[in-house]
N, C-alpha and C positions, 0 to 999 in steps of 0.2 A: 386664110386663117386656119391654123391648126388645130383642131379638136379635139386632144386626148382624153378617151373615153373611159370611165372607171367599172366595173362589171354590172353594178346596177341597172345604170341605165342602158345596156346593151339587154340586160333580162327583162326589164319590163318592157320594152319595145318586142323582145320576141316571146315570153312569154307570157304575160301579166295583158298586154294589149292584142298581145297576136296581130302587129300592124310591124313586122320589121321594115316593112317598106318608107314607111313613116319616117325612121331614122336615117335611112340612107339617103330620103329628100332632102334631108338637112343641107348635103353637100351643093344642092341648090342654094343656098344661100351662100355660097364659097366658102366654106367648109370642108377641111380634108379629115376622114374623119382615121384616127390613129389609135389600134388597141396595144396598148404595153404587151409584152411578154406574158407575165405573171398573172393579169385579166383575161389573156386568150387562154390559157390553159386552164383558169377559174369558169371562163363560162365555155371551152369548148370539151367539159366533160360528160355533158348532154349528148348522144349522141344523133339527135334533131338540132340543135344550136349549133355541131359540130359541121355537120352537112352545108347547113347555110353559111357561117361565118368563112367556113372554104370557100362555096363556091364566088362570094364576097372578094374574097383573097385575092382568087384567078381572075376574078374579073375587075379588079382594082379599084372596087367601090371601098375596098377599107385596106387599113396600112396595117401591119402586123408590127411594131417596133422591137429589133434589137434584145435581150435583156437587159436591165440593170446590172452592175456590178454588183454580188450578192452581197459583200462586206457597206455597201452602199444603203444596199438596203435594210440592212441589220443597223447599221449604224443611225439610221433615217427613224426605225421603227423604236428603237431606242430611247430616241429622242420624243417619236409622237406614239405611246401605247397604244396610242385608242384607234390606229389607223392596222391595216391589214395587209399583206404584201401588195397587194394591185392597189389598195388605194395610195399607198405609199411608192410604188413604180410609177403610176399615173402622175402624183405631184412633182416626183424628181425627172422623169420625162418631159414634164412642160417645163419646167423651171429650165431646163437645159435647152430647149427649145428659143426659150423668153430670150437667154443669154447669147444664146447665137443669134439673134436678133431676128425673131420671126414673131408674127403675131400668133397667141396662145388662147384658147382657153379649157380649161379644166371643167367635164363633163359629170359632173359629181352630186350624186344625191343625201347621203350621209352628211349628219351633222357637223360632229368632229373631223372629218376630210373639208368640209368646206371651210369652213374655220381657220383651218392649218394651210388652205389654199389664199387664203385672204392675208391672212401673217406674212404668207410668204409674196404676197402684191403679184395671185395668178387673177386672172380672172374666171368666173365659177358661172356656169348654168347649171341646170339639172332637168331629167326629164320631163316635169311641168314646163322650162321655161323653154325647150328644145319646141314643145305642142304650143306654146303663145307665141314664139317667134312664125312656128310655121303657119298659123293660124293669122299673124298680123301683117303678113307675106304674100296672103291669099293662097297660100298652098293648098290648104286645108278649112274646110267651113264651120265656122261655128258650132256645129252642129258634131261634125267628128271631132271636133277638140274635147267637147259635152261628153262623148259618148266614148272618148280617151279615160275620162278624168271616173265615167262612172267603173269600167271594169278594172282600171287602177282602185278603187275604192274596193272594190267586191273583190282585192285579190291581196297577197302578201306583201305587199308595196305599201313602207311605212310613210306618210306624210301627213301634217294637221291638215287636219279635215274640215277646215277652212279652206286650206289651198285646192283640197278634190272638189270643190265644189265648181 
């Protein structure tokens, strides 16, 4: 399965959680995990996110994709205001993905991206559901999923606060 990852959830794994390792477990569950273009150069402006998501690169835990055709993406962003160049790489990346007959899903934490990922019949997690799959997996104990959920809470990472719980 394909995981095209939107910048979010690449930032609260490494910053907001300080557990990047966490994300990269995911591919434990056959998960290839794929940052667009336009998201890699969103989060590898950092230059600690920059270090890691290289050495990541090199060592093939994550897929860098391709760009989008810029008129693609203009023409995409157009259509969905409310989406931002990587969230809108990220959807037309999987969508293109789905079409070539691979299984897909869209790593999305934003409202309006996910939304627009459902219109379009991708399939959506986000980083809550990335921490309950690996937690339902046994990856992860209860306990670290708890203590995901609390420094997402104490950090810049929008979600109802039902779901940090």
């Amino acid at each position: 399965m394909k995981a095209v990852l939107d910048a979010s959830p690449i930032i609260a794994f490494l910053d907001e959680i300080h557990e990047f390792g966490l994300l990269l477990l995911v591919r434990s569950c056959g998960y290839e995990l794929i940052v667009p273009f336009r998201v890699w150069e969103e989060v590898t402006l950092r230059p600690s996110s920059r270090a890691i998501l290289a050495r990541c690169l090199v060592e093939g835990s994550l897929t860098r994709w391709e760009a989008v055709d810029e008129a693609a993406i203009r023409t995409f962003e157009d259509d969905h205001p409310s989406l931002g160049p990587g969230e809108s790489e990220a959807l037309l990346v999987a969508f293109d993905l789905r079409k070539a007959g691979f299984d897909v899903v869209c790593i999305l934490d934003e409202k309006p991206a996910r939304h627009i990922a459902e219109t379009m019949d991708l399939p959506v997690k986000g980083t809550l559901g990335l921490l309950k799959m690996l937690r339902e997996r046994d990856l992860i104990t209860l306990a670290r999923e708890a203590s995901c959920r609390i420094a997402l809470r104490g950090s810049s990472f929008r979600a109802d606060e039902s779901l940090l719980r």
